[in-house]
Backbone bond lengths (Angstrom), bond angles and torsions (degrees), N, CA, C in turn:
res aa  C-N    CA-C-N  psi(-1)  N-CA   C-N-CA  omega(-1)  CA-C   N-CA-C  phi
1 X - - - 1.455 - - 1.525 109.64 -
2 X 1.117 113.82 71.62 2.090 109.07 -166.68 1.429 91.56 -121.74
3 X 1.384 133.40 12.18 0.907 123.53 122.44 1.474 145.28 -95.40
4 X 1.583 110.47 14.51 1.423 118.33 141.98 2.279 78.45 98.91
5 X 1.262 104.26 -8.90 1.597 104.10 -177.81 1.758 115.83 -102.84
6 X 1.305 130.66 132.46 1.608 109.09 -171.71 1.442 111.69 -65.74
7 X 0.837 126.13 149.74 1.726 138.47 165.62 1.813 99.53 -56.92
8 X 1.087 105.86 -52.62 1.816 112.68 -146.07 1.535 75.10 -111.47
9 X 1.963 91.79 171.92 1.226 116.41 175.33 1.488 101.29 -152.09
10 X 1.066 146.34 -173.86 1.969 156.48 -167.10 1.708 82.52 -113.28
11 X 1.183 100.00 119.36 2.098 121.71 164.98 1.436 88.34 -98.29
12 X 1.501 98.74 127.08 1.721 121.76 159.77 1.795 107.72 -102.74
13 X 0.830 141.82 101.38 1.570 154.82 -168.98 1.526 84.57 -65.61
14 X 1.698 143.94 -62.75 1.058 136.98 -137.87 1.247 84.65 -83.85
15 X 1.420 139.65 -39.35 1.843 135.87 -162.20 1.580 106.70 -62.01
16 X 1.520 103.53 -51.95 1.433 109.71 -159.81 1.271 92.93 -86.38
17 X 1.717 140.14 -26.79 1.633 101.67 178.96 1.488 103.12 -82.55
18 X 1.420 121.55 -8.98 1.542 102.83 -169.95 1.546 113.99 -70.50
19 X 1.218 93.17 -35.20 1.802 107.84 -168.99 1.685 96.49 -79.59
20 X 0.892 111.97 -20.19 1.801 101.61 -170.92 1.839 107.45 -106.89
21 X 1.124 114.20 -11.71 1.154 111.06 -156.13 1.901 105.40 -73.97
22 X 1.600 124.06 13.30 1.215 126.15 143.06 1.498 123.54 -82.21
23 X 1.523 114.81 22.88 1.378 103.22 171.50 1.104 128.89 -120.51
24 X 1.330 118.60 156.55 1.790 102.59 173.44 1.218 107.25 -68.77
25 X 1.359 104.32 176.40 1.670 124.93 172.88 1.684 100.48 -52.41
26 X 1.475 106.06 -33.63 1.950 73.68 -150.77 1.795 95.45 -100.94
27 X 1.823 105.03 6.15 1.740 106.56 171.85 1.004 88.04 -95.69
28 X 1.615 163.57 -15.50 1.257 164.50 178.73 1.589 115.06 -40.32
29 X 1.718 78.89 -81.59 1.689 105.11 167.69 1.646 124.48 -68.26
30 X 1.349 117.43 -18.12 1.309 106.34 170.35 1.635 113.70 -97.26
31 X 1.411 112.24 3.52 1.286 109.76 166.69 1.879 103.02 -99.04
32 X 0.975 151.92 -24.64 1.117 157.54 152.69 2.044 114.29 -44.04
33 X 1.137 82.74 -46.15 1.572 100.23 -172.08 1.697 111.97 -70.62
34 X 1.424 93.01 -35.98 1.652 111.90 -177.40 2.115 114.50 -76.32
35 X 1.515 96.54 -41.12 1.087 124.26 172.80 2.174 113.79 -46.42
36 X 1.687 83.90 -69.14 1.885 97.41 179.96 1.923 106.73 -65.48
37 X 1.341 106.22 -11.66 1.266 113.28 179.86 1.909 112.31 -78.63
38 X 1.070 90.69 -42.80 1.871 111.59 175.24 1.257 94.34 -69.42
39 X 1.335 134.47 -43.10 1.728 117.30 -160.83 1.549 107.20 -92.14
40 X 1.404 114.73 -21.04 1.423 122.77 -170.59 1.880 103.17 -89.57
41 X 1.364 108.07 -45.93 1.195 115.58 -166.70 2.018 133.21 -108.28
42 X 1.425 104.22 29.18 1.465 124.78 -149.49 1.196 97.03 -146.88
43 X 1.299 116.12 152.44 1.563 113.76 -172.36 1.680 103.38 -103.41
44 X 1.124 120.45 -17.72 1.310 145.58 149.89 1.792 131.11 -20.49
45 X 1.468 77.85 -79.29 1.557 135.06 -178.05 1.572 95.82 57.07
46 X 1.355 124.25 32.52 1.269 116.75 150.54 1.703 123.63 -116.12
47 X 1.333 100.83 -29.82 1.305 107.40 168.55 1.675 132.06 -124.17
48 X 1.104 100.30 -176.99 1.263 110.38 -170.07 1.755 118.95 -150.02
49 X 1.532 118.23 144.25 1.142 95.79 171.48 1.830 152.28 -44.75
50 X 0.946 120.71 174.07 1.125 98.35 171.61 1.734 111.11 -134.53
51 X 1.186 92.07 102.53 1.824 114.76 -163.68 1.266 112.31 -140.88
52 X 1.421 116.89 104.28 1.459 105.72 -157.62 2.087 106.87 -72.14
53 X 1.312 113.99 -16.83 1.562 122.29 175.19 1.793 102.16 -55.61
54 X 1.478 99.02 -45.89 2.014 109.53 -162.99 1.557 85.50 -52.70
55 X 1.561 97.48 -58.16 2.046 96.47 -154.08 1.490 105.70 -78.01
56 X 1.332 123.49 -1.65 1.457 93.27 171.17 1.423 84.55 -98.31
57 X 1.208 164.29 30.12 1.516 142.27 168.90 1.599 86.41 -123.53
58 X 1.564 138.99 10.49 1.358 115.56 160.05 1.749 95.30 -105.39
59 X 0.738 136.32 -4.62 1.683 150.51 -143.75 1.928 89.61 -116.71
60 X 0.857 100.14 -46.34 1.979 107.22 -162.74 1.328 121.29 62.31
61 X 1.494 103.52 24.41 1.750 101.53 174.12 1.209 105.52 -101.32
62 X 1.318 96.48 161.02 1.553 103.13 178.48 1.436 121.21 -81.71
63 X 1.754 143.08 -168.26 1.415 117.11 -133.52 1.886 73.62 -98.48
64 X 1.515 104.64 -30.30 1.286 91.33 -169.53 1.415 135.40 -48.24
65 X 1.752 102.53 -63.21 1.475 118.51 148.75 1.239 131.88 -38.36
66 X 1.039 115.82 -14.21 1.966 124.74 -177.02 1.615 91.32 -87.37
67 X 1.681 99.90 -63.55 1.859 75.29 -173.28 1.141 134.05 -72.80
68 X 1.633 118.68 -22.29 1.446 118.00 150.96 1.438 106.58 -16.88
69 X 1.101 111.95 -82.64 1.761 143.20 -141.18 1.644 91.66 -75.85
70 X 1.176 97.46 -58.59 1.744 90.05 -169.51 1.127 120.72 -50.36
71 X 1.458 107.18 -64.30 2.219 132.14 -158.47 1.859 92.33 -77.75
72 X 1.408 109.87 -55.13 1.184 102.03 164.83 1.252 149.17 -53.79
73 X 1.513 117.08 -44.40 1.379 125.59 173.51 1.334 125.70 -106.11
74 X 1.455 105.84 -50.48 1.692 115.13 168.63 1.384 120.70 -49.52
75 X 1.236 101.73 -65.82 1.430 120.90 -167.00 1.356 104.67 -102.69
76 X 1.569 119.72 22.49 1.817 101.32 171.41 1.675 104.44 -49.09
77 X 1.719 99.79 154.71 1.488 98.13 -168.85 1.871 91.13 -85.11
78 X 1.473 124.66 -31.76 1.563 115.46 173.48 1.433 109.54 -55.53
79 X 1.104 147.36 -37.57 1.579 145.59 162.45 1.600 123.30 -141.17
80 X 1.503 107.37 65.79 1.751 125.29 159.74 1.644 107.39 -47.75
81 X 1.481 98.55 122.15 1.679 101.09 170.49 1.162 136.52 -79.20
82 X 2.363 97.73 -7.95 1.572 94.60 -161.99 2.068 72.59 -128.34
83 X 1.323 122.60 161.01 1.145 153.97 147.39 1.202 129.63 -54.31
84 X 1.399 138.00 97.57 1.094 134.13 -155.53 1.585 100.77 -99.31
85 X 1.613 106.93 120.31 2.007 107.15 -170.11 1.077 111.52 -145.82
86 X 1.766 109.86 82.23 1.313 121.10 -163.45 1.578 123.25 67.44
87 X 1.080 131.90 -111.74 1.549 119.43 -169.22 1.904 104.81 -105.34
88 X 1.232 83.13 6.99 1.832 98.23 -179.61 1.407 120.46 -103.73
89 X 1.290 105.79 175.21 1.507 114.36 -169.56 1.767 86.89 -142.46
90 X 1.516 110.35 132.14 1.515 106.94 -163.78 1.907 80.85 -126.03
91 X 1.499 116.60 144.57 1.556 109.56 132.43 1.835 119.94 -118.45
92 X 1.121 80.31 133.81 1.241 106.09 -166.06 2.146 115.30 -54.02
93 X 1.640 89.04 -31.05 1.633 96.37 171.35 1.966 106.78 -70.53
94 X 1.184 91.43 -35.39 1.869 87.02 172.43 1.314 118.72 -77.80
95 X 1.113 123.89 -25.65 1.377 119.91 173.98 1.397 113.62 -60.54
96 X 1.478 114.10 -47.22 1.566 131.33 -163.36 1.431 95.31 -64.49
97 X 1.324 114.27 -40.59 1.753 119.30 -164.70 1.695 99.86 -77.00
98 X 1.537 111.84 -51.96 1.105 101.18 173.65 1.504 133.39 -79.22
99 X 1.710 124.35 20.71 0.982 133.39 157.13 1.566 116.56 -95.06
100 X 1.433 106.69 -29.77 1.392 117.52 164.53 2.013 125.10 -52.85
101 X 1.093 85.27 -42.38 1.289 96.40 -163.74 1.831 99.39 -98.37
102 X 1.226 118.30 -21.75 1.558 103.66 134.57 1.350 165.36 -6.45
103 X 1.933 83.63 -70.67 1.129 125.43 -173.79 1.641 111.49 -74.56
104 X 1.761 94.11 -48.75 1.425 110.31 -161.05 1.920 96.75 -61.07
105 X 1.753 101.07 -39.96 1.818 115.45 -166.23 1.922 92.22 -50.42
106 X 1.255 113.78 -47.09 1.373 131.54 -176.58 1.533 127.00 -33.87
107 X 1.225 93.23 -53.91 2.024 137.97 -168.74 1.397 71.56 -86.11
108 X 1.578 150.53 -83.46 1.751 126.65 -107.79 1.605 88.65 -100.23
109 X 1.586 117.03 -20.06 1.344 117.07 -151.89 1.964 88.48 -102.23
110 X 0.995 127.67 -4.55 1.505 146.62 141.94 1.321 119.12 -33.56
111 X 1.541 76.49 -76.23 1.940 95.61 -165.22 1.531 119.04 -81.45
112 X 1.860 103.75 -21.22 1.975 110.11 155.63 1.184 113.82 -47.39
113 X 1.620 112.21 -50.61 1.888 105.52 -162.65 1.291 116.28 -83.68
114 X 2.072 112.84 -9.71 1.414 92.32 168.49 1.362 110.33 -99.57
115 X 1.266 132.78 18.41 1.490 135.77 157.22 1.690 112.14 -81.16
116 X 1.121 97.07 -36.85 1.745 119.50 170.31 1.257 85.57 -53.79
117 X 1.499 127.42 -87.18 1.001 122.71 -164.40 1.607 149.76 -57.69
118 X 1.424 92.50 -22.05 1.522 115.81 166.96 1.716 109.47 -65.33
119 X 1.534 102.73 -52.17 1.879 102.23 -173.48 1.302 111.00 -59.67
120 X 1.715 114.70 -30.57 1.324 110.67 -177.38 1.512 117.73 -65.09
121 X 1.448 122.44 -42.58 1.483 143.62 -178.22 1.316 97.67 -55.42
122 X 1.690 125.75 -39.38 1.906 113.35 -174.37 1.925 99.94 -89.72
123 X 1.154 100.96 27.79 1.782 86.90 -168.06 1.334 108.71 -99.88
124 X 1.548 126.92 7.85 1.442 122.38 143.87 1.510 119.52 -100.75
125 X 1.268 101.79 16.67 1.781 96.05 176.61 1.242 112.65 -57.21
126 X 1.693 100.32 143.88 1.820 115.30 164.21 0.974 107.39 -47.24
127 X 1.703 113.81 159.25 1.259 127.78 177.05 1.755 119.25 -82.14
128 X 1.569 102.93 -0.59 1.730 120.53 -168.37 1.546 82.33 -106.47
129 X 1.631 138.56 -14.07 1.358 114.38 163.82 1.249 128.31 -110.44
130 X 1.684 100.12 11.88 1.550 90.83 148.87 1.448 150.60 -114.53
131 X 1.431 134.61 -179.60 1.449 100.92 -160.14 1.415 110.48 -101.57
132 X 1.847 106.73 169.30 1.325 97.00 -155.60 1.583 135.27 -84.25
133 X 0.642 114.83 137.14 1.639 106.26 -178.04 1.264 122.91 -22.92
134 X 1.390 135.13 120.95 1.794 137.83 166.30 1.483 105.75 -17.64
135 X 1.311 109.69 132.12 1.884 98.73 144.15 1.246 105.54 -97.04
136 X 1.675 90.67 171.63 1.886 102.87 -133.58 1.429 85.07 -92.39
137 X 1.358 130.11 147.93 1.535 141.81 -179.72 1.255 100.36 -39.21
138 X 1.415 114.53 170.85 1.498 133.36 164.98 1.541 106.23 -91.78
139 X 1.545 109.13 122.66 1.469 118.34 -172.75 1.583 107.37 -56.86
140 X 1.223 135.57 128.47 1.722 153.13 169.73 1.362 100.85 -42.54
141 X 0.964 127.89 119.80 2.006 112.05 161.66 1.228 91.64 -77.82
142 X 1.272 103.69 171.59 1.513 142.32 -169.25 1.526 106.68 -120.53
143 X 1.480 123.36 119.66 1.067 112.24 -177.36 1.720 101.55 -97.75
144 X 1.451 146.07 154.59 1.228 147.44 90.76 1.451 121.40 30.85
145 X 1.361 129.03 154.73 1.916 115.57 165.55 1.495 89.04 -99.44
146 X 1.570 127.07 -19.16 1.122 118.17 173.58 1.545 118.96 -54.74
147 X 1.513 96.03 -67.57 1.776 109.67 178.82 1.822 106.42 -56.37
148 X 1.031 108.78 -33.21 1.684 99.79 176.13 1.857 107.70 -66.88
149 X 0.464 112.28 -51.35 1.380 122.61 -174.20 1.550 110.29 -65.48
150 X 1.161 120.91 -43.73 1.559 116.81 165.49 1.532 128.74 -74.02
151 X 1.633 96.50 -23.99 1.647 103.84 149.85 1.283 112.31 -61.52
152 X 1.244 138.71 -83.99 1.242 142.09 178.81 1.557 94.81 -29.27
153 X 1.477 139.68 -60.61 1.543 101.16 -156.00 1.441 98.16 -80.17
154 X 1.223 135.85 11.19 1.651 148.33 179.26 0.964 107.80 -76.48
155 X 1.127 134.58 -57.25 1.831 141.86 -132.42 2.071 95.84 -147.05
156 X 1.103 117.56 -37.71 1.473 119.64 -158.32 1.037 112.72 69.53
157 X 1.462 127.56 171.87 1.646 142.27 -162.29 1.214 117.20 -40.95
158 X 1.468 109.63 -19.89 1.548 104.16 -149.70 1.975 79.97 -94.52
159 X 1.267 103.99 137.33 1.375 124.21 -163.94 1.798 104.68 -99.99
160 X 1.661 127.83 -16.87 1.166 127.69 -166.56 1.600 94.88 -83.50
161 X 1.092 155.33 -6.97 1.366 150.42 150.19 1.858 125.20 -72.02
162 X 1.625 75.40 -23.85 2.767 71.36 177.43 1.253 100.12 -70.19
163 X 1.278 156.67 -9.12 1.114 123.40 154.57 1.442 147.54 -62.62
164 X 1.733 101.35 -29.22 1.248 115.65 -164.57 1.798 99.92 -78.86
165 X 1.212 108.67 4.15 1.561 106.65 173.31 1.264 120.89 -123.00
166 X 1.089 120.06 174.64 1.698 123.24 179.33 1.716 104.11 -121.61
């Protein structure tokens, strides 16, 4: 994030086939393609201009295939996928995500500074209010290949019984 924008966003499988599932394969993928392009490359990350030269050179189709794909499938005017808002083209599932994920930066960067702030407030505590240091483990013995081996023909593999003996 070193541009201060998220990379990723939450994929809903049930949203995007419901809403897309009038397209062909190749309006499918160029509405998908156009989409990760707006969230990766927009300061937005919901919209984008609306210039039909920009989107066929972010799209890489040619003018023919664009309007197929576009006027026809994308943008049929009975079910358009993107929002037309002033000189823009908005989708509305990126907006929501990128208001979401806003929100969430909002909430975590909240709840850091009053943890921030809490550790700082105990950082002259007495030394009688804090708690006491671990005692230090019980040192492992070390067995021998001798002593291992006479355990094993003692007890067999199973290792949860060598302790209970000497």
């Amino acid at each position: 994030m070193s541009n201060g924008k998220p990379p990723s966003y939450q994929h809903y499988p049930d949203k995007a086939l419901g809403g897309t599932s009038h397209l062909s394969d190749a309006a499918f993928t160029t509405y998908w393609r156009l989409l990760w392009w707006i969230w990766l490359n927009t300061n937005s990350q919901f919209s984008i201009k609306n210039d039909e030269n920009f989107l066929k050179s972010v799209t890489k189709l040619s003018k023919k295939k664009f309007e197929k794909i576009w006027y026809g499938e994308i943008m049929n005017p009975a079910a358009p996928l993107f929002r037309v808002e002033g000189k823009d083209l908005v989708s509305n599932g990126l907006r929501k995500e990128s208001d979401k994920q806003k929100a969430n930066r909002v909430k975590r960067q909240g709840a850091a500074n009053a943890r921030w702030n809490k550790s700082k407030s105990n950082a002259n505590a007495k030394q009688t209010e804090c708690l006491p240091s671990p005692t230090p483990a019980t040192p492992v013995k070390r067995y021998t290949k001798e002593e291992m081996e006479e355990r094993i023909r003692k007890f067999g593999p199973n290792r949860k019984h060598w302790s209970q003996t000497k």
